[in-house]
DRENVEXZA-443897 format. One record per residue (C-alpha): residue number from 1; x, y, z negated. Coordinates in steps of 0.2 Angstrom, whole numbers, plus 5000, padded with zeros to 4 digits. Each point is the difference from the previous one (the first is absolute). Example, Ala and Ser with C-alpha at 12.3 -4.5 7.8 and 13.67 -1.06 7.14 Angstrom:
<1,<5062,4978,4961>>
<2,<5006,5017,5003>>
end
This chain:
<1,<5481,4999,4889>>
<2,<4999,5013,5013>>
<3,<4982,4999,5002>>
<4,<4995,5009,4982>>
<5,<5011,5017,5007>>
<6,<4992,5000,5017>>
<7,<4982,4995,4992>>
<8,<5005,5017,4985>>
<9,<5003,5011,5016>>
<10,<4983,4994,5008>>
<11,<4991,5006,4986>>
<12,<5009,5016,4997>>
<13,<4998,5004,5018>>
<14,<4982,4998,4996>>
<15,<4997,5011,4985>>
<16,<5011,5014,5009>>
<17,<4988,4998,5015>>
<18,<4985,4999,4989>>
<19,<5008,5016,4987>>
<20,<5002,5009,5017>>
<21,<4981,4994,5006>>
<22,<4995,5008,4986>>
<23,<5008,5016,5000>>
<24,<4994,5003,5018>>
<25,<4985,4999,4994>>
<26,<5001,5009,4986>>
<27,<5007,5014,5013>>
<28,<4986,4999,5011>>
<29,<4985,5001,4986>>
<30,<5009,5018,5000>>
<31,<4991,5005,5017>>
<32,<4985,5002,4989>>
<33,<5003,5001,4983>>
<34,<5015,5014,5000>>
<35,<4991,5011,5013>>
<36,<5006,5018,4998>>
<37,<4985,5011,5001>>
<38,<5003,5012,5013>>
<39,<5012,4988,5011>>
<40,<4993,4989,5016>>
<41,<4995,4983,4997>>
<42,<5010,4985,5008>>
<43,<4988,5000,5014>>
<44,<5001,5019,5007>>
<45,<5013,5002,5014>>
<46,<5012,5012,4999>>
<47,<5000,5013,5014>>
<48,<5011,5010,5010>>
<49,<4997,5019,5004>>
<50,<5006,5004,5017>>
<51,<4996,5016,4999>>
<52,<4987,5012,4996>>
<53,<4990,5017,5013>>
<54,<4988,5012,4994>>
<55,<4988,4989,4995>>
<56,<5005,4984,5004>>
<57,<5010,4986,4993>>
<58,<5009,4986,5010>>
<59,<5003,4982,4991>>
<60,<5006,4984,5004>>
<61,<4989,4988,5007>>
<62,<4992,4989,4990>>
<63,<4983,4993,4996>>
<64,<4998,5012,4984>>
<65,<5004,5014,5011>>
<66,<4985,4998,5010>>
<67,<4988,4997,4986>>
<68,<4984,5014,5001>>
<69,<4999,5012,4990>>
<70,<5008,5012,4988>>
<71,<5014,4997,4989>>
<72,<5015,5005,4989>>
<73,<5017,4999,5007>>
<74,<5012,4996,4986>>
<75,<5017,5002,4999>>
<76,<5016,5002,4987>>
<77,<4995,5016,4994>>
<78,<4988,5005,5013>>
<79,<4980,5000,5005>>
<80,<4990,5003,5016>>
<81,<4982,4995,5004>>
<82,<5000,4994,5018>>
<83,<4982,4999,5009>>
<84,<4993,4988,5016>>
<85,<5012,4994,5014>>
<86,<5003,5011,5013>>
<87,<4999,4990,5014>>
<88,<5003,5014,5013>>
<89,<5016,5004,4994>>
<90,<5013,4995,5009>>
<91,<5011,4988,4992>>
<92,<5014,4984,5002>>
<93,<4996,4982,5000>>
<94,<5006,4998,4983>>
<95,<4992,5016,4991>>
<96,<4980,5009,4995>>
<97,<4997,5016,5001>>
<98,<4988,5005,4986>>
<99,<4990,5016,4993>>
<100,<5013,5008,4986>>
<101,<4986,5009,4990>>
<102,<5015,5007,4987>>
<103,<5014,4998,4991>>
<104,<4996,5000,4983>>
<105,<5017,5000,4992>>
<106,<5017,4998,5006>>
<107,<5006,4998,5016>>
<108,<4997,4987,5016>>
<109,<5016,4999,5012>>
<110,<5005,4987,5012>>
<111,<5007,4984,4992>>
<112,<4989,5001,4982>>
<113,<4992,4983,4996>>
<114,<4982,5003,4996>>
<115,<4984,4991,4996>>
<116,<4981,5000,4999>>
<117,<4993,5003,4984>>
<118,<4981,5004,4995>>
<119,<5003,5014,4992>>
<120,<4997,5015,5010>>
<121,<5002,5009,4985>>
<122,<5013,5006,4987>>
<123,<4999,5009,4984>>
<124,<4983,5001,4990>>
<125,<4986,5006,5005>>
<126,<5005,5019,4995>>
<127,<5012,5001,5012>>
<128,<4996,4987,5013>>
<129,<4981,5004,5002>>
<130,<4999,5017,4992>>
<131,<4986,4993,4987>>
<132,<4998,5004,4984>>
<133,<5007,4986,4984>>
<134,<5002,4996,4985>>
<135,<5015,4988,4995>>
<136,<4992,4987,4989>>
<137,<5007,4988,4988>>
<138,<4991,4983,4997>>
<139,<5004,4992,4985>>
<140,<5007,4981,5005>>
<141,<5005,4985,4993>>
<142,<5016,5004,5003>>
<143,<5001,5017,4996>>
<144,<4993,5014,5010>>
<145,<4997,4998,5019>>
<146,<5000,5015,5011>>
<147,<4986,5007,5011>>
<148,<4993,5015,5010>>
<149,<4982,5002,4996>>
<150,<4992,5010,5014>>
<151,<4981,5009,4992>>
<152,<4985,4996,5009>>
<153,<4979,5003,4992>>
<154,<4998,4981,5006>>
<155,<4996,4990,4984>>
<156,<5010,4983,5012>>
<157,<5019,5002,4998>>
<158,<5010,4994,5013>>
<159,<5016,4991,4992>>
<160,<5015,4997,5014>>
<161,<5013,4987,4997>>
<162,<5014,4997,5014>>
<163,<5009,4985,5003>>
<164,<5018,4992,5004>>
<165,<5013,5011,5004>>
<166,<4987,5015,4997>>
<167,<4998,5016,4992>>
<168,<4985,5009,4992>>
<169,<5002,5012,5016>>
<170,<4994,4987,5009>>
<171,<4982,5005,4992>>
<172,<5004,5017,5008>>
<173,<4994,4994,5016>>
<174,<4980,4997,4995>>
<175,<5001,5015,4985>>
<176,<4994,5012,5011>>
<177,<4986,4989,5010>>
<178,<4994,4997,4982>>
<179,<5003,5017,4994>>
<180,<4988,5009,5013>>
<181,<4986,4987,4992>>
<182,<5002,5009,4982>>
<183,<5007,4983,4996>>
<184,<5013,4998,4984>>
<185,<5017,4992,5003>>
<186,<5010,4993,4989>>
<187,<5017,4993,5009>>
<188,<5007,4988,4989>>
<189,<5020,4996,4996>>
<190,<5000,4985,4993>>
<191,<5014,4987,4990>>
<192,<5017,5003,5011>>
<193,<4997,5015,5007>>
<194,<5009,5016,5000>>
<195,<4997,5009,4984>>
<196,<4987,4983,4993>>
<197,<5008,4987,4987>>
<198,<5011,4987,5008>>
<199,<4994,4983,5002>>
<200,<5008,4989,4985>>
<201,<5007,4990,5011>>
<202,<5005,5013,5015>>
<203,<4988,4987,5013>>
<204,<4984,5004,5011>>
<205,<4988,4988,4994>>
<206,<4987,5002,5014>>
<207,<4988,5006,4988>>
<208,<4998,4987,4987>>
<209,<5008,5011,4990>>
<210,<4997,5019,5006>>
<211,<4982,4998,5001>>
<212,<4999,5004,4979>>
<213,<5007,5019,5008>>
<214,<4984,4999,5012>>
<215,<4988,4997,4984>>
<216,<5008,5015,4992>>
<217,<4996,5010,5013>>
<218,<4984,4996,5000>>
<219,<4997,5004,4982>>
<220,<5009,5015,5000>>
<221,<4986,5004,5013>>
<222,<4987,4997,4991>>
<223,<5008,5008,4985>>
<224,<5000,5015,5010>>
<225,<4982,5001,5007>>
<226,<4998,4988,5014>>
<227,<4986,4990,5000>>
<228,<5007,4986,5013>>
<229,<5014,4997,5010>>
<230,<5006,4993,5016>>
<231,<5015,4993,5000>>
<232,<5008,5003,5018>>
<233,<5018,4990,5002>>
<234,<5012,4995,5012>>
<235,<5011,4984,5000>>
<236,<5003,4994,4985>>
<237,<4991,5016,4993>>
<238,<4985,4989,5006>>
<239,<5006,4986,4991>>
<240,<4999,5009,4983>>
<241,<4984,5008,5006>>
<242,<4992,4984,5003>>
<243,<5006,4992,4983>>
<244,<4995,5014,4992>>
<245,<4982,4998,5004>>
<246,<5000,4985,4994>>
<247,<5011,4999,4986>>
<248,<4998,5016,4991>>
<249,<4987,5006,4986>>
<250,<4997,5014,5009>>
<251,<4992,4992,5017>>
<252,<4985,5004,4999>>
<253,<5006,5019,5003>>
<254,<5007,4994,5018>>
<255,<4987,5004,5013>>
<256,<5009,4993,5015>>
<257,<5018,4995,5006>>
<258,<5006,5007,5014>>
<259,<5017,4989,5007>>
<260,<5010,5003,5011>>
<261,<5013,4987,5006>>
<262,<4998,4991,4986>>
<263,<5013,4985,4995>>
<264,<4987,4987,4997>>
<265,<5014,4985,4998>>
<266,<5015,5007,4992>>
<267,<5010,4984,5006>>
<268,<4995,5002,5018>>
<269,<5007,5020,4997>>
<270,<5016,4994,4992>>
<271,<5002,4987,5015>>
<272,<4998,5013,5012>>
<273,<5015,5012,4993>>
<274,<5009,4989,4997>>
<275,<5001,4992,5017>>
<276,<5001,5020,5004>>
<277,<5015,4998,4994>>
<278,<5006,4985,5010>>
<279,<4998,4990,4984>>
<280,<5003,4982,5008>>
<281,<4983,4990,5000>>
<282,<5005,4989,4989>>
<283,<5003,5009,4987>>
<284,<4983,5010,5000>>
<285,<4993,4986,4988>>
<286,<5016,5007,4986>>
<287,<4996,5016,5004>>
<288,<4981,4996,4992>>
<289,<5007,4990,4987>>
<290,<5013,5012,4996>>
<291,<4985,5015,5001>>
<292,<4990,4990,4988>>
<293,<5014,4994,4988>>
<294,<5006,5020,4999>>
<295,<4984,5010,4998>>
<296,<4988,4986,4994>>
<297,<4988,5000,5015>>
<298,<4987,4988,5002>>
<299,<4997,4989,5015>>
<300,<4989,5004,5012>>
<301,<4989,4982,4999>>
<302,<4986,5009,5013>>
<303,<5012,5012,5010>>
<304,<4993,4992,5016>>
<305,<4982,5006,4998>>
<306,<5005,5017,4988>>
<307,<4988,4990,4987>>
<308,<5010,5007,4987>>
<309,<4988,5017,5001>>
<310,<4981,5002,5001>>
<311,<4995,5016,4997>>
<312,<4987,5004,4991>>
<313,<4996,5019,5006>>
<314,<4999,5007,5020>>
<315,<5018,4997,5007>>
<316,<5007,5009,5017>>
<317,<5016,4992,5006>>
<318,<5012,5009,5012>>
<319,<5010,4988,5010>>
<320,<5005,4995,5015>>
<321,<5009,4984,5011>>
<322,<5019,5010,5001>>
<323,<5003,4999,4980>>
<324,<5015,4990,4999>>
<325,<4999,5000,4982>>
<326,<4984,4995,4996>>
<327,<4993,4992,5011>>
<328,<4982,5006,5007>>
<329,<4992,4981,4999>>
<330,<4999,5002,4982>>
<331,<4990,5016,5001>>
<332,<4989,4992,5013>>
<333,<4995,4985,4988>>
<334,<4999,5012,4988>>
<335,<4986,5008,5009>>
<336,<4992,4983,5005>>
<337,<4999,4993,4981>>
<338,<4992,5014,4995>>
<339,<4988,5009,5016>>
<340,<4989,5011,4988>>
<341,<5015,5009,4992>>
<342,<5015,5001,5008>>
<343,<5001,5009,5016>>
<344,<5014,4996,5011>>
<345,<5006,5014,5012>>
<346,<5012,4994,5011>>
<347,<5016,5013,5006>>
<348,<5010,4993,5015>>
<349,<5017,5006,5003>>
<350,<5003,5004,4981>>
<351,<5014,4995,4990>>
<352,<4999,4996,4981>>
<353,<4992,5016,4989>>
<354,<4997,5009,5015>>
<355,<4981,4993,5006>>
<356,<4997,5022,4999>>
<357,<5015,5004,5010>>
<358,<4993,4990,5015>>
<359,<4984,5014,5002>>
<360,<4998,5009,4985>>
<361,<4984,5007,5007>>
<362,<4990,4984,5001>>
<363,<5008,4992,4983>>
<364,<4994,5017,4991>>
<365,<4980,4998,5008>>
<366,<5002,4982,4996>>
<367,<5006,5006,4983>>
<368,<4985,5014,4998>>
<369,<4987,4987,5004>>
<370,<5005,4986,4988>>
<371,<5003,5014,4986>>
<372,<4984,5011,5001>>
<373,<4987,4990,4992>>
<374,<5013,4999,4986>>
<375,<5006,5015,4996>>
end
């Protein structure tokens, strides 16, 4: 008789611990599909400023301190853009010293917790680069999606479409580079974004579902006098840029892709914030389940060969062996499937969405080359 109370506590134990499996998993798949636009991913470090010269900015040691390049340094309500390592500088064990450019907004004291973002860049381009824009509005199947279309006598636009935990100001970063080539820009806010119609859901879907913004983009561009486009998108930007080339009724408009850091696998990206997160490794296999029960996403059957994509137009690929988000072996197989169109330019030192940070003036020539016979 006392076997059938200690058998029901077994199996309540077990459905709490399963209930609870679930739920963790369910909490995890939040890494990726509640990013805040604007907000650092799982796998940025927070920083601590210990204190700021005329020019110069010291930080807590740490590998993302000492990455090359220029960057944005965000805090809570407050923006710098930091250049190179200064390795003369005199500094502790424990600290860098790096180039303060400026300060953007707010105010950097010792103590604040910053991080690296791409964005060296806030605002629109009005106030941010000085250039003249028009605020467009692209009718979406949604509702209207906000953008900044930038004029250029070029009949190839260039559409921009940031990525996780992005903003459209990340475009700002290659506007200008594009702009001196008389090259029209239209930065796209897509589903989600600030001021664009929310997700029915509230979820990232890591493009399976955002890409039907990209196609209207790309035919309010040719709506509005553009002959072609290229479709230039970072993360899971590239994501909707590459489905878009194949899935929408417009492709034959898209001239080239340009992608940089783009989530090829969106279960090896989820696994990858997730564990960010200190999600135990057993449960990253509920995190996907839980990912593809709430947003509907589809396995990915070839994510070990990127087989899911073959481009059917010239492709240049930013990306380099430090994204530990997506990871770079994905974009290199990419490149091997497919030898005569995709271009594979490899950054090293970058994190995710940042392959232009890392030496903006080689990505920019990279990028004038790939887009001159196009536009």
């Amino acid at each position: 008789m006392r076997i059938l109370p200690a058998t029901a506590a077994a199996v309540t134990a077990a459905l709490a611990a399963g209930a609870a499996s679930v739920a963790a998993g369910r909490l995890a798949s939040d890494a990726a599909l509640k990013a805040p636009p604007g907000r650092p991913l799982p796998t940025e470090p927070r920083l601590t400023v210990h204190g700021t010269a005329a020019g110069r900015i010291t930080l807590t040691r740490d590998l993302a301190a000492l990455r090359p390049g220029r960057y944005g340094l965000a805090g809570d309500g407050s923006h710098a853009v930091v250049g190179p390592v200064l390795g003369t500088a005199e500094h502790g064990a424990d600290t860098v010293v790096r180039r303060l450019e400026r300060v953007t907004h707010g105010t950097l004291t010792a103590g604040d917790r910053v991080w690296f973002t791409p964005n060296l860049y806030v605002g629109d381009p009005g106030t941010a680069l000085d250039l003249e824009f028009a605020d467009a509005e692209v009718p979406g199947e949604l509702g209207p999606l906000p953008a900044w279309f930038l004029p250029g006598s070029r009949p190839t636009w260039v559409i921009a479409v940031h990525g996780l935990a992005a903003t459209r100001e990340h475009a700002l970063n290659i506007i200008a580079p594009l702009h001196r080539r008389d090259v029209p820009v239209l930065a796209l806010a897509y589903r989600g974004d600030v001021g664009a119609p929310p997700s029915p859901d509230g979820l990232h879907h890591f493009g399976e579902t955002e890409w039907r913004d990209v196609d209207a983009a790309i035919r309010y561009a040719v709506d509005h006098g553009a002959r072609q486009v290229v479709l230039l998108g970072w993360s899971t930007g590239a994501t909707m840029a590459l489905r878009a080339a194949e899935l929408s009724d417009a492709r034959e408009r898209i001239a080239g892709l340009v992608l940089d850091s783009p989530v090829l696998s969106w279960e090896v990206t989820l696994r990858a914030l997730a564990g960010a997160r200190r999600t135990p490794g057993a449960l990253l296999p509920l995190a996907v389940r839980a990912a593809q029960g709430r947003a509907g996403l589809h396995a990915d059957h070839d994510a070990g060969t990127a087989g899911l994509y073959r481009p059917a137009v010239p492709t240049l690929v930013f990306h380099g062996p430090d994204d530990a988000v997506s990871p770079w072996r994905l974009s290199r197989r990419l490149a091997d499937a497919h030898p005569r169109l995709v271009a594979l330019h490899t950054v090293k030192g970058a994190p995710h969405g940042a392959m232009w940070n890392a030496d903006p003036e080689h990505y920019e020539e990279t990028l004038r080359r790939f887009m001159t016979p196009l536009v």
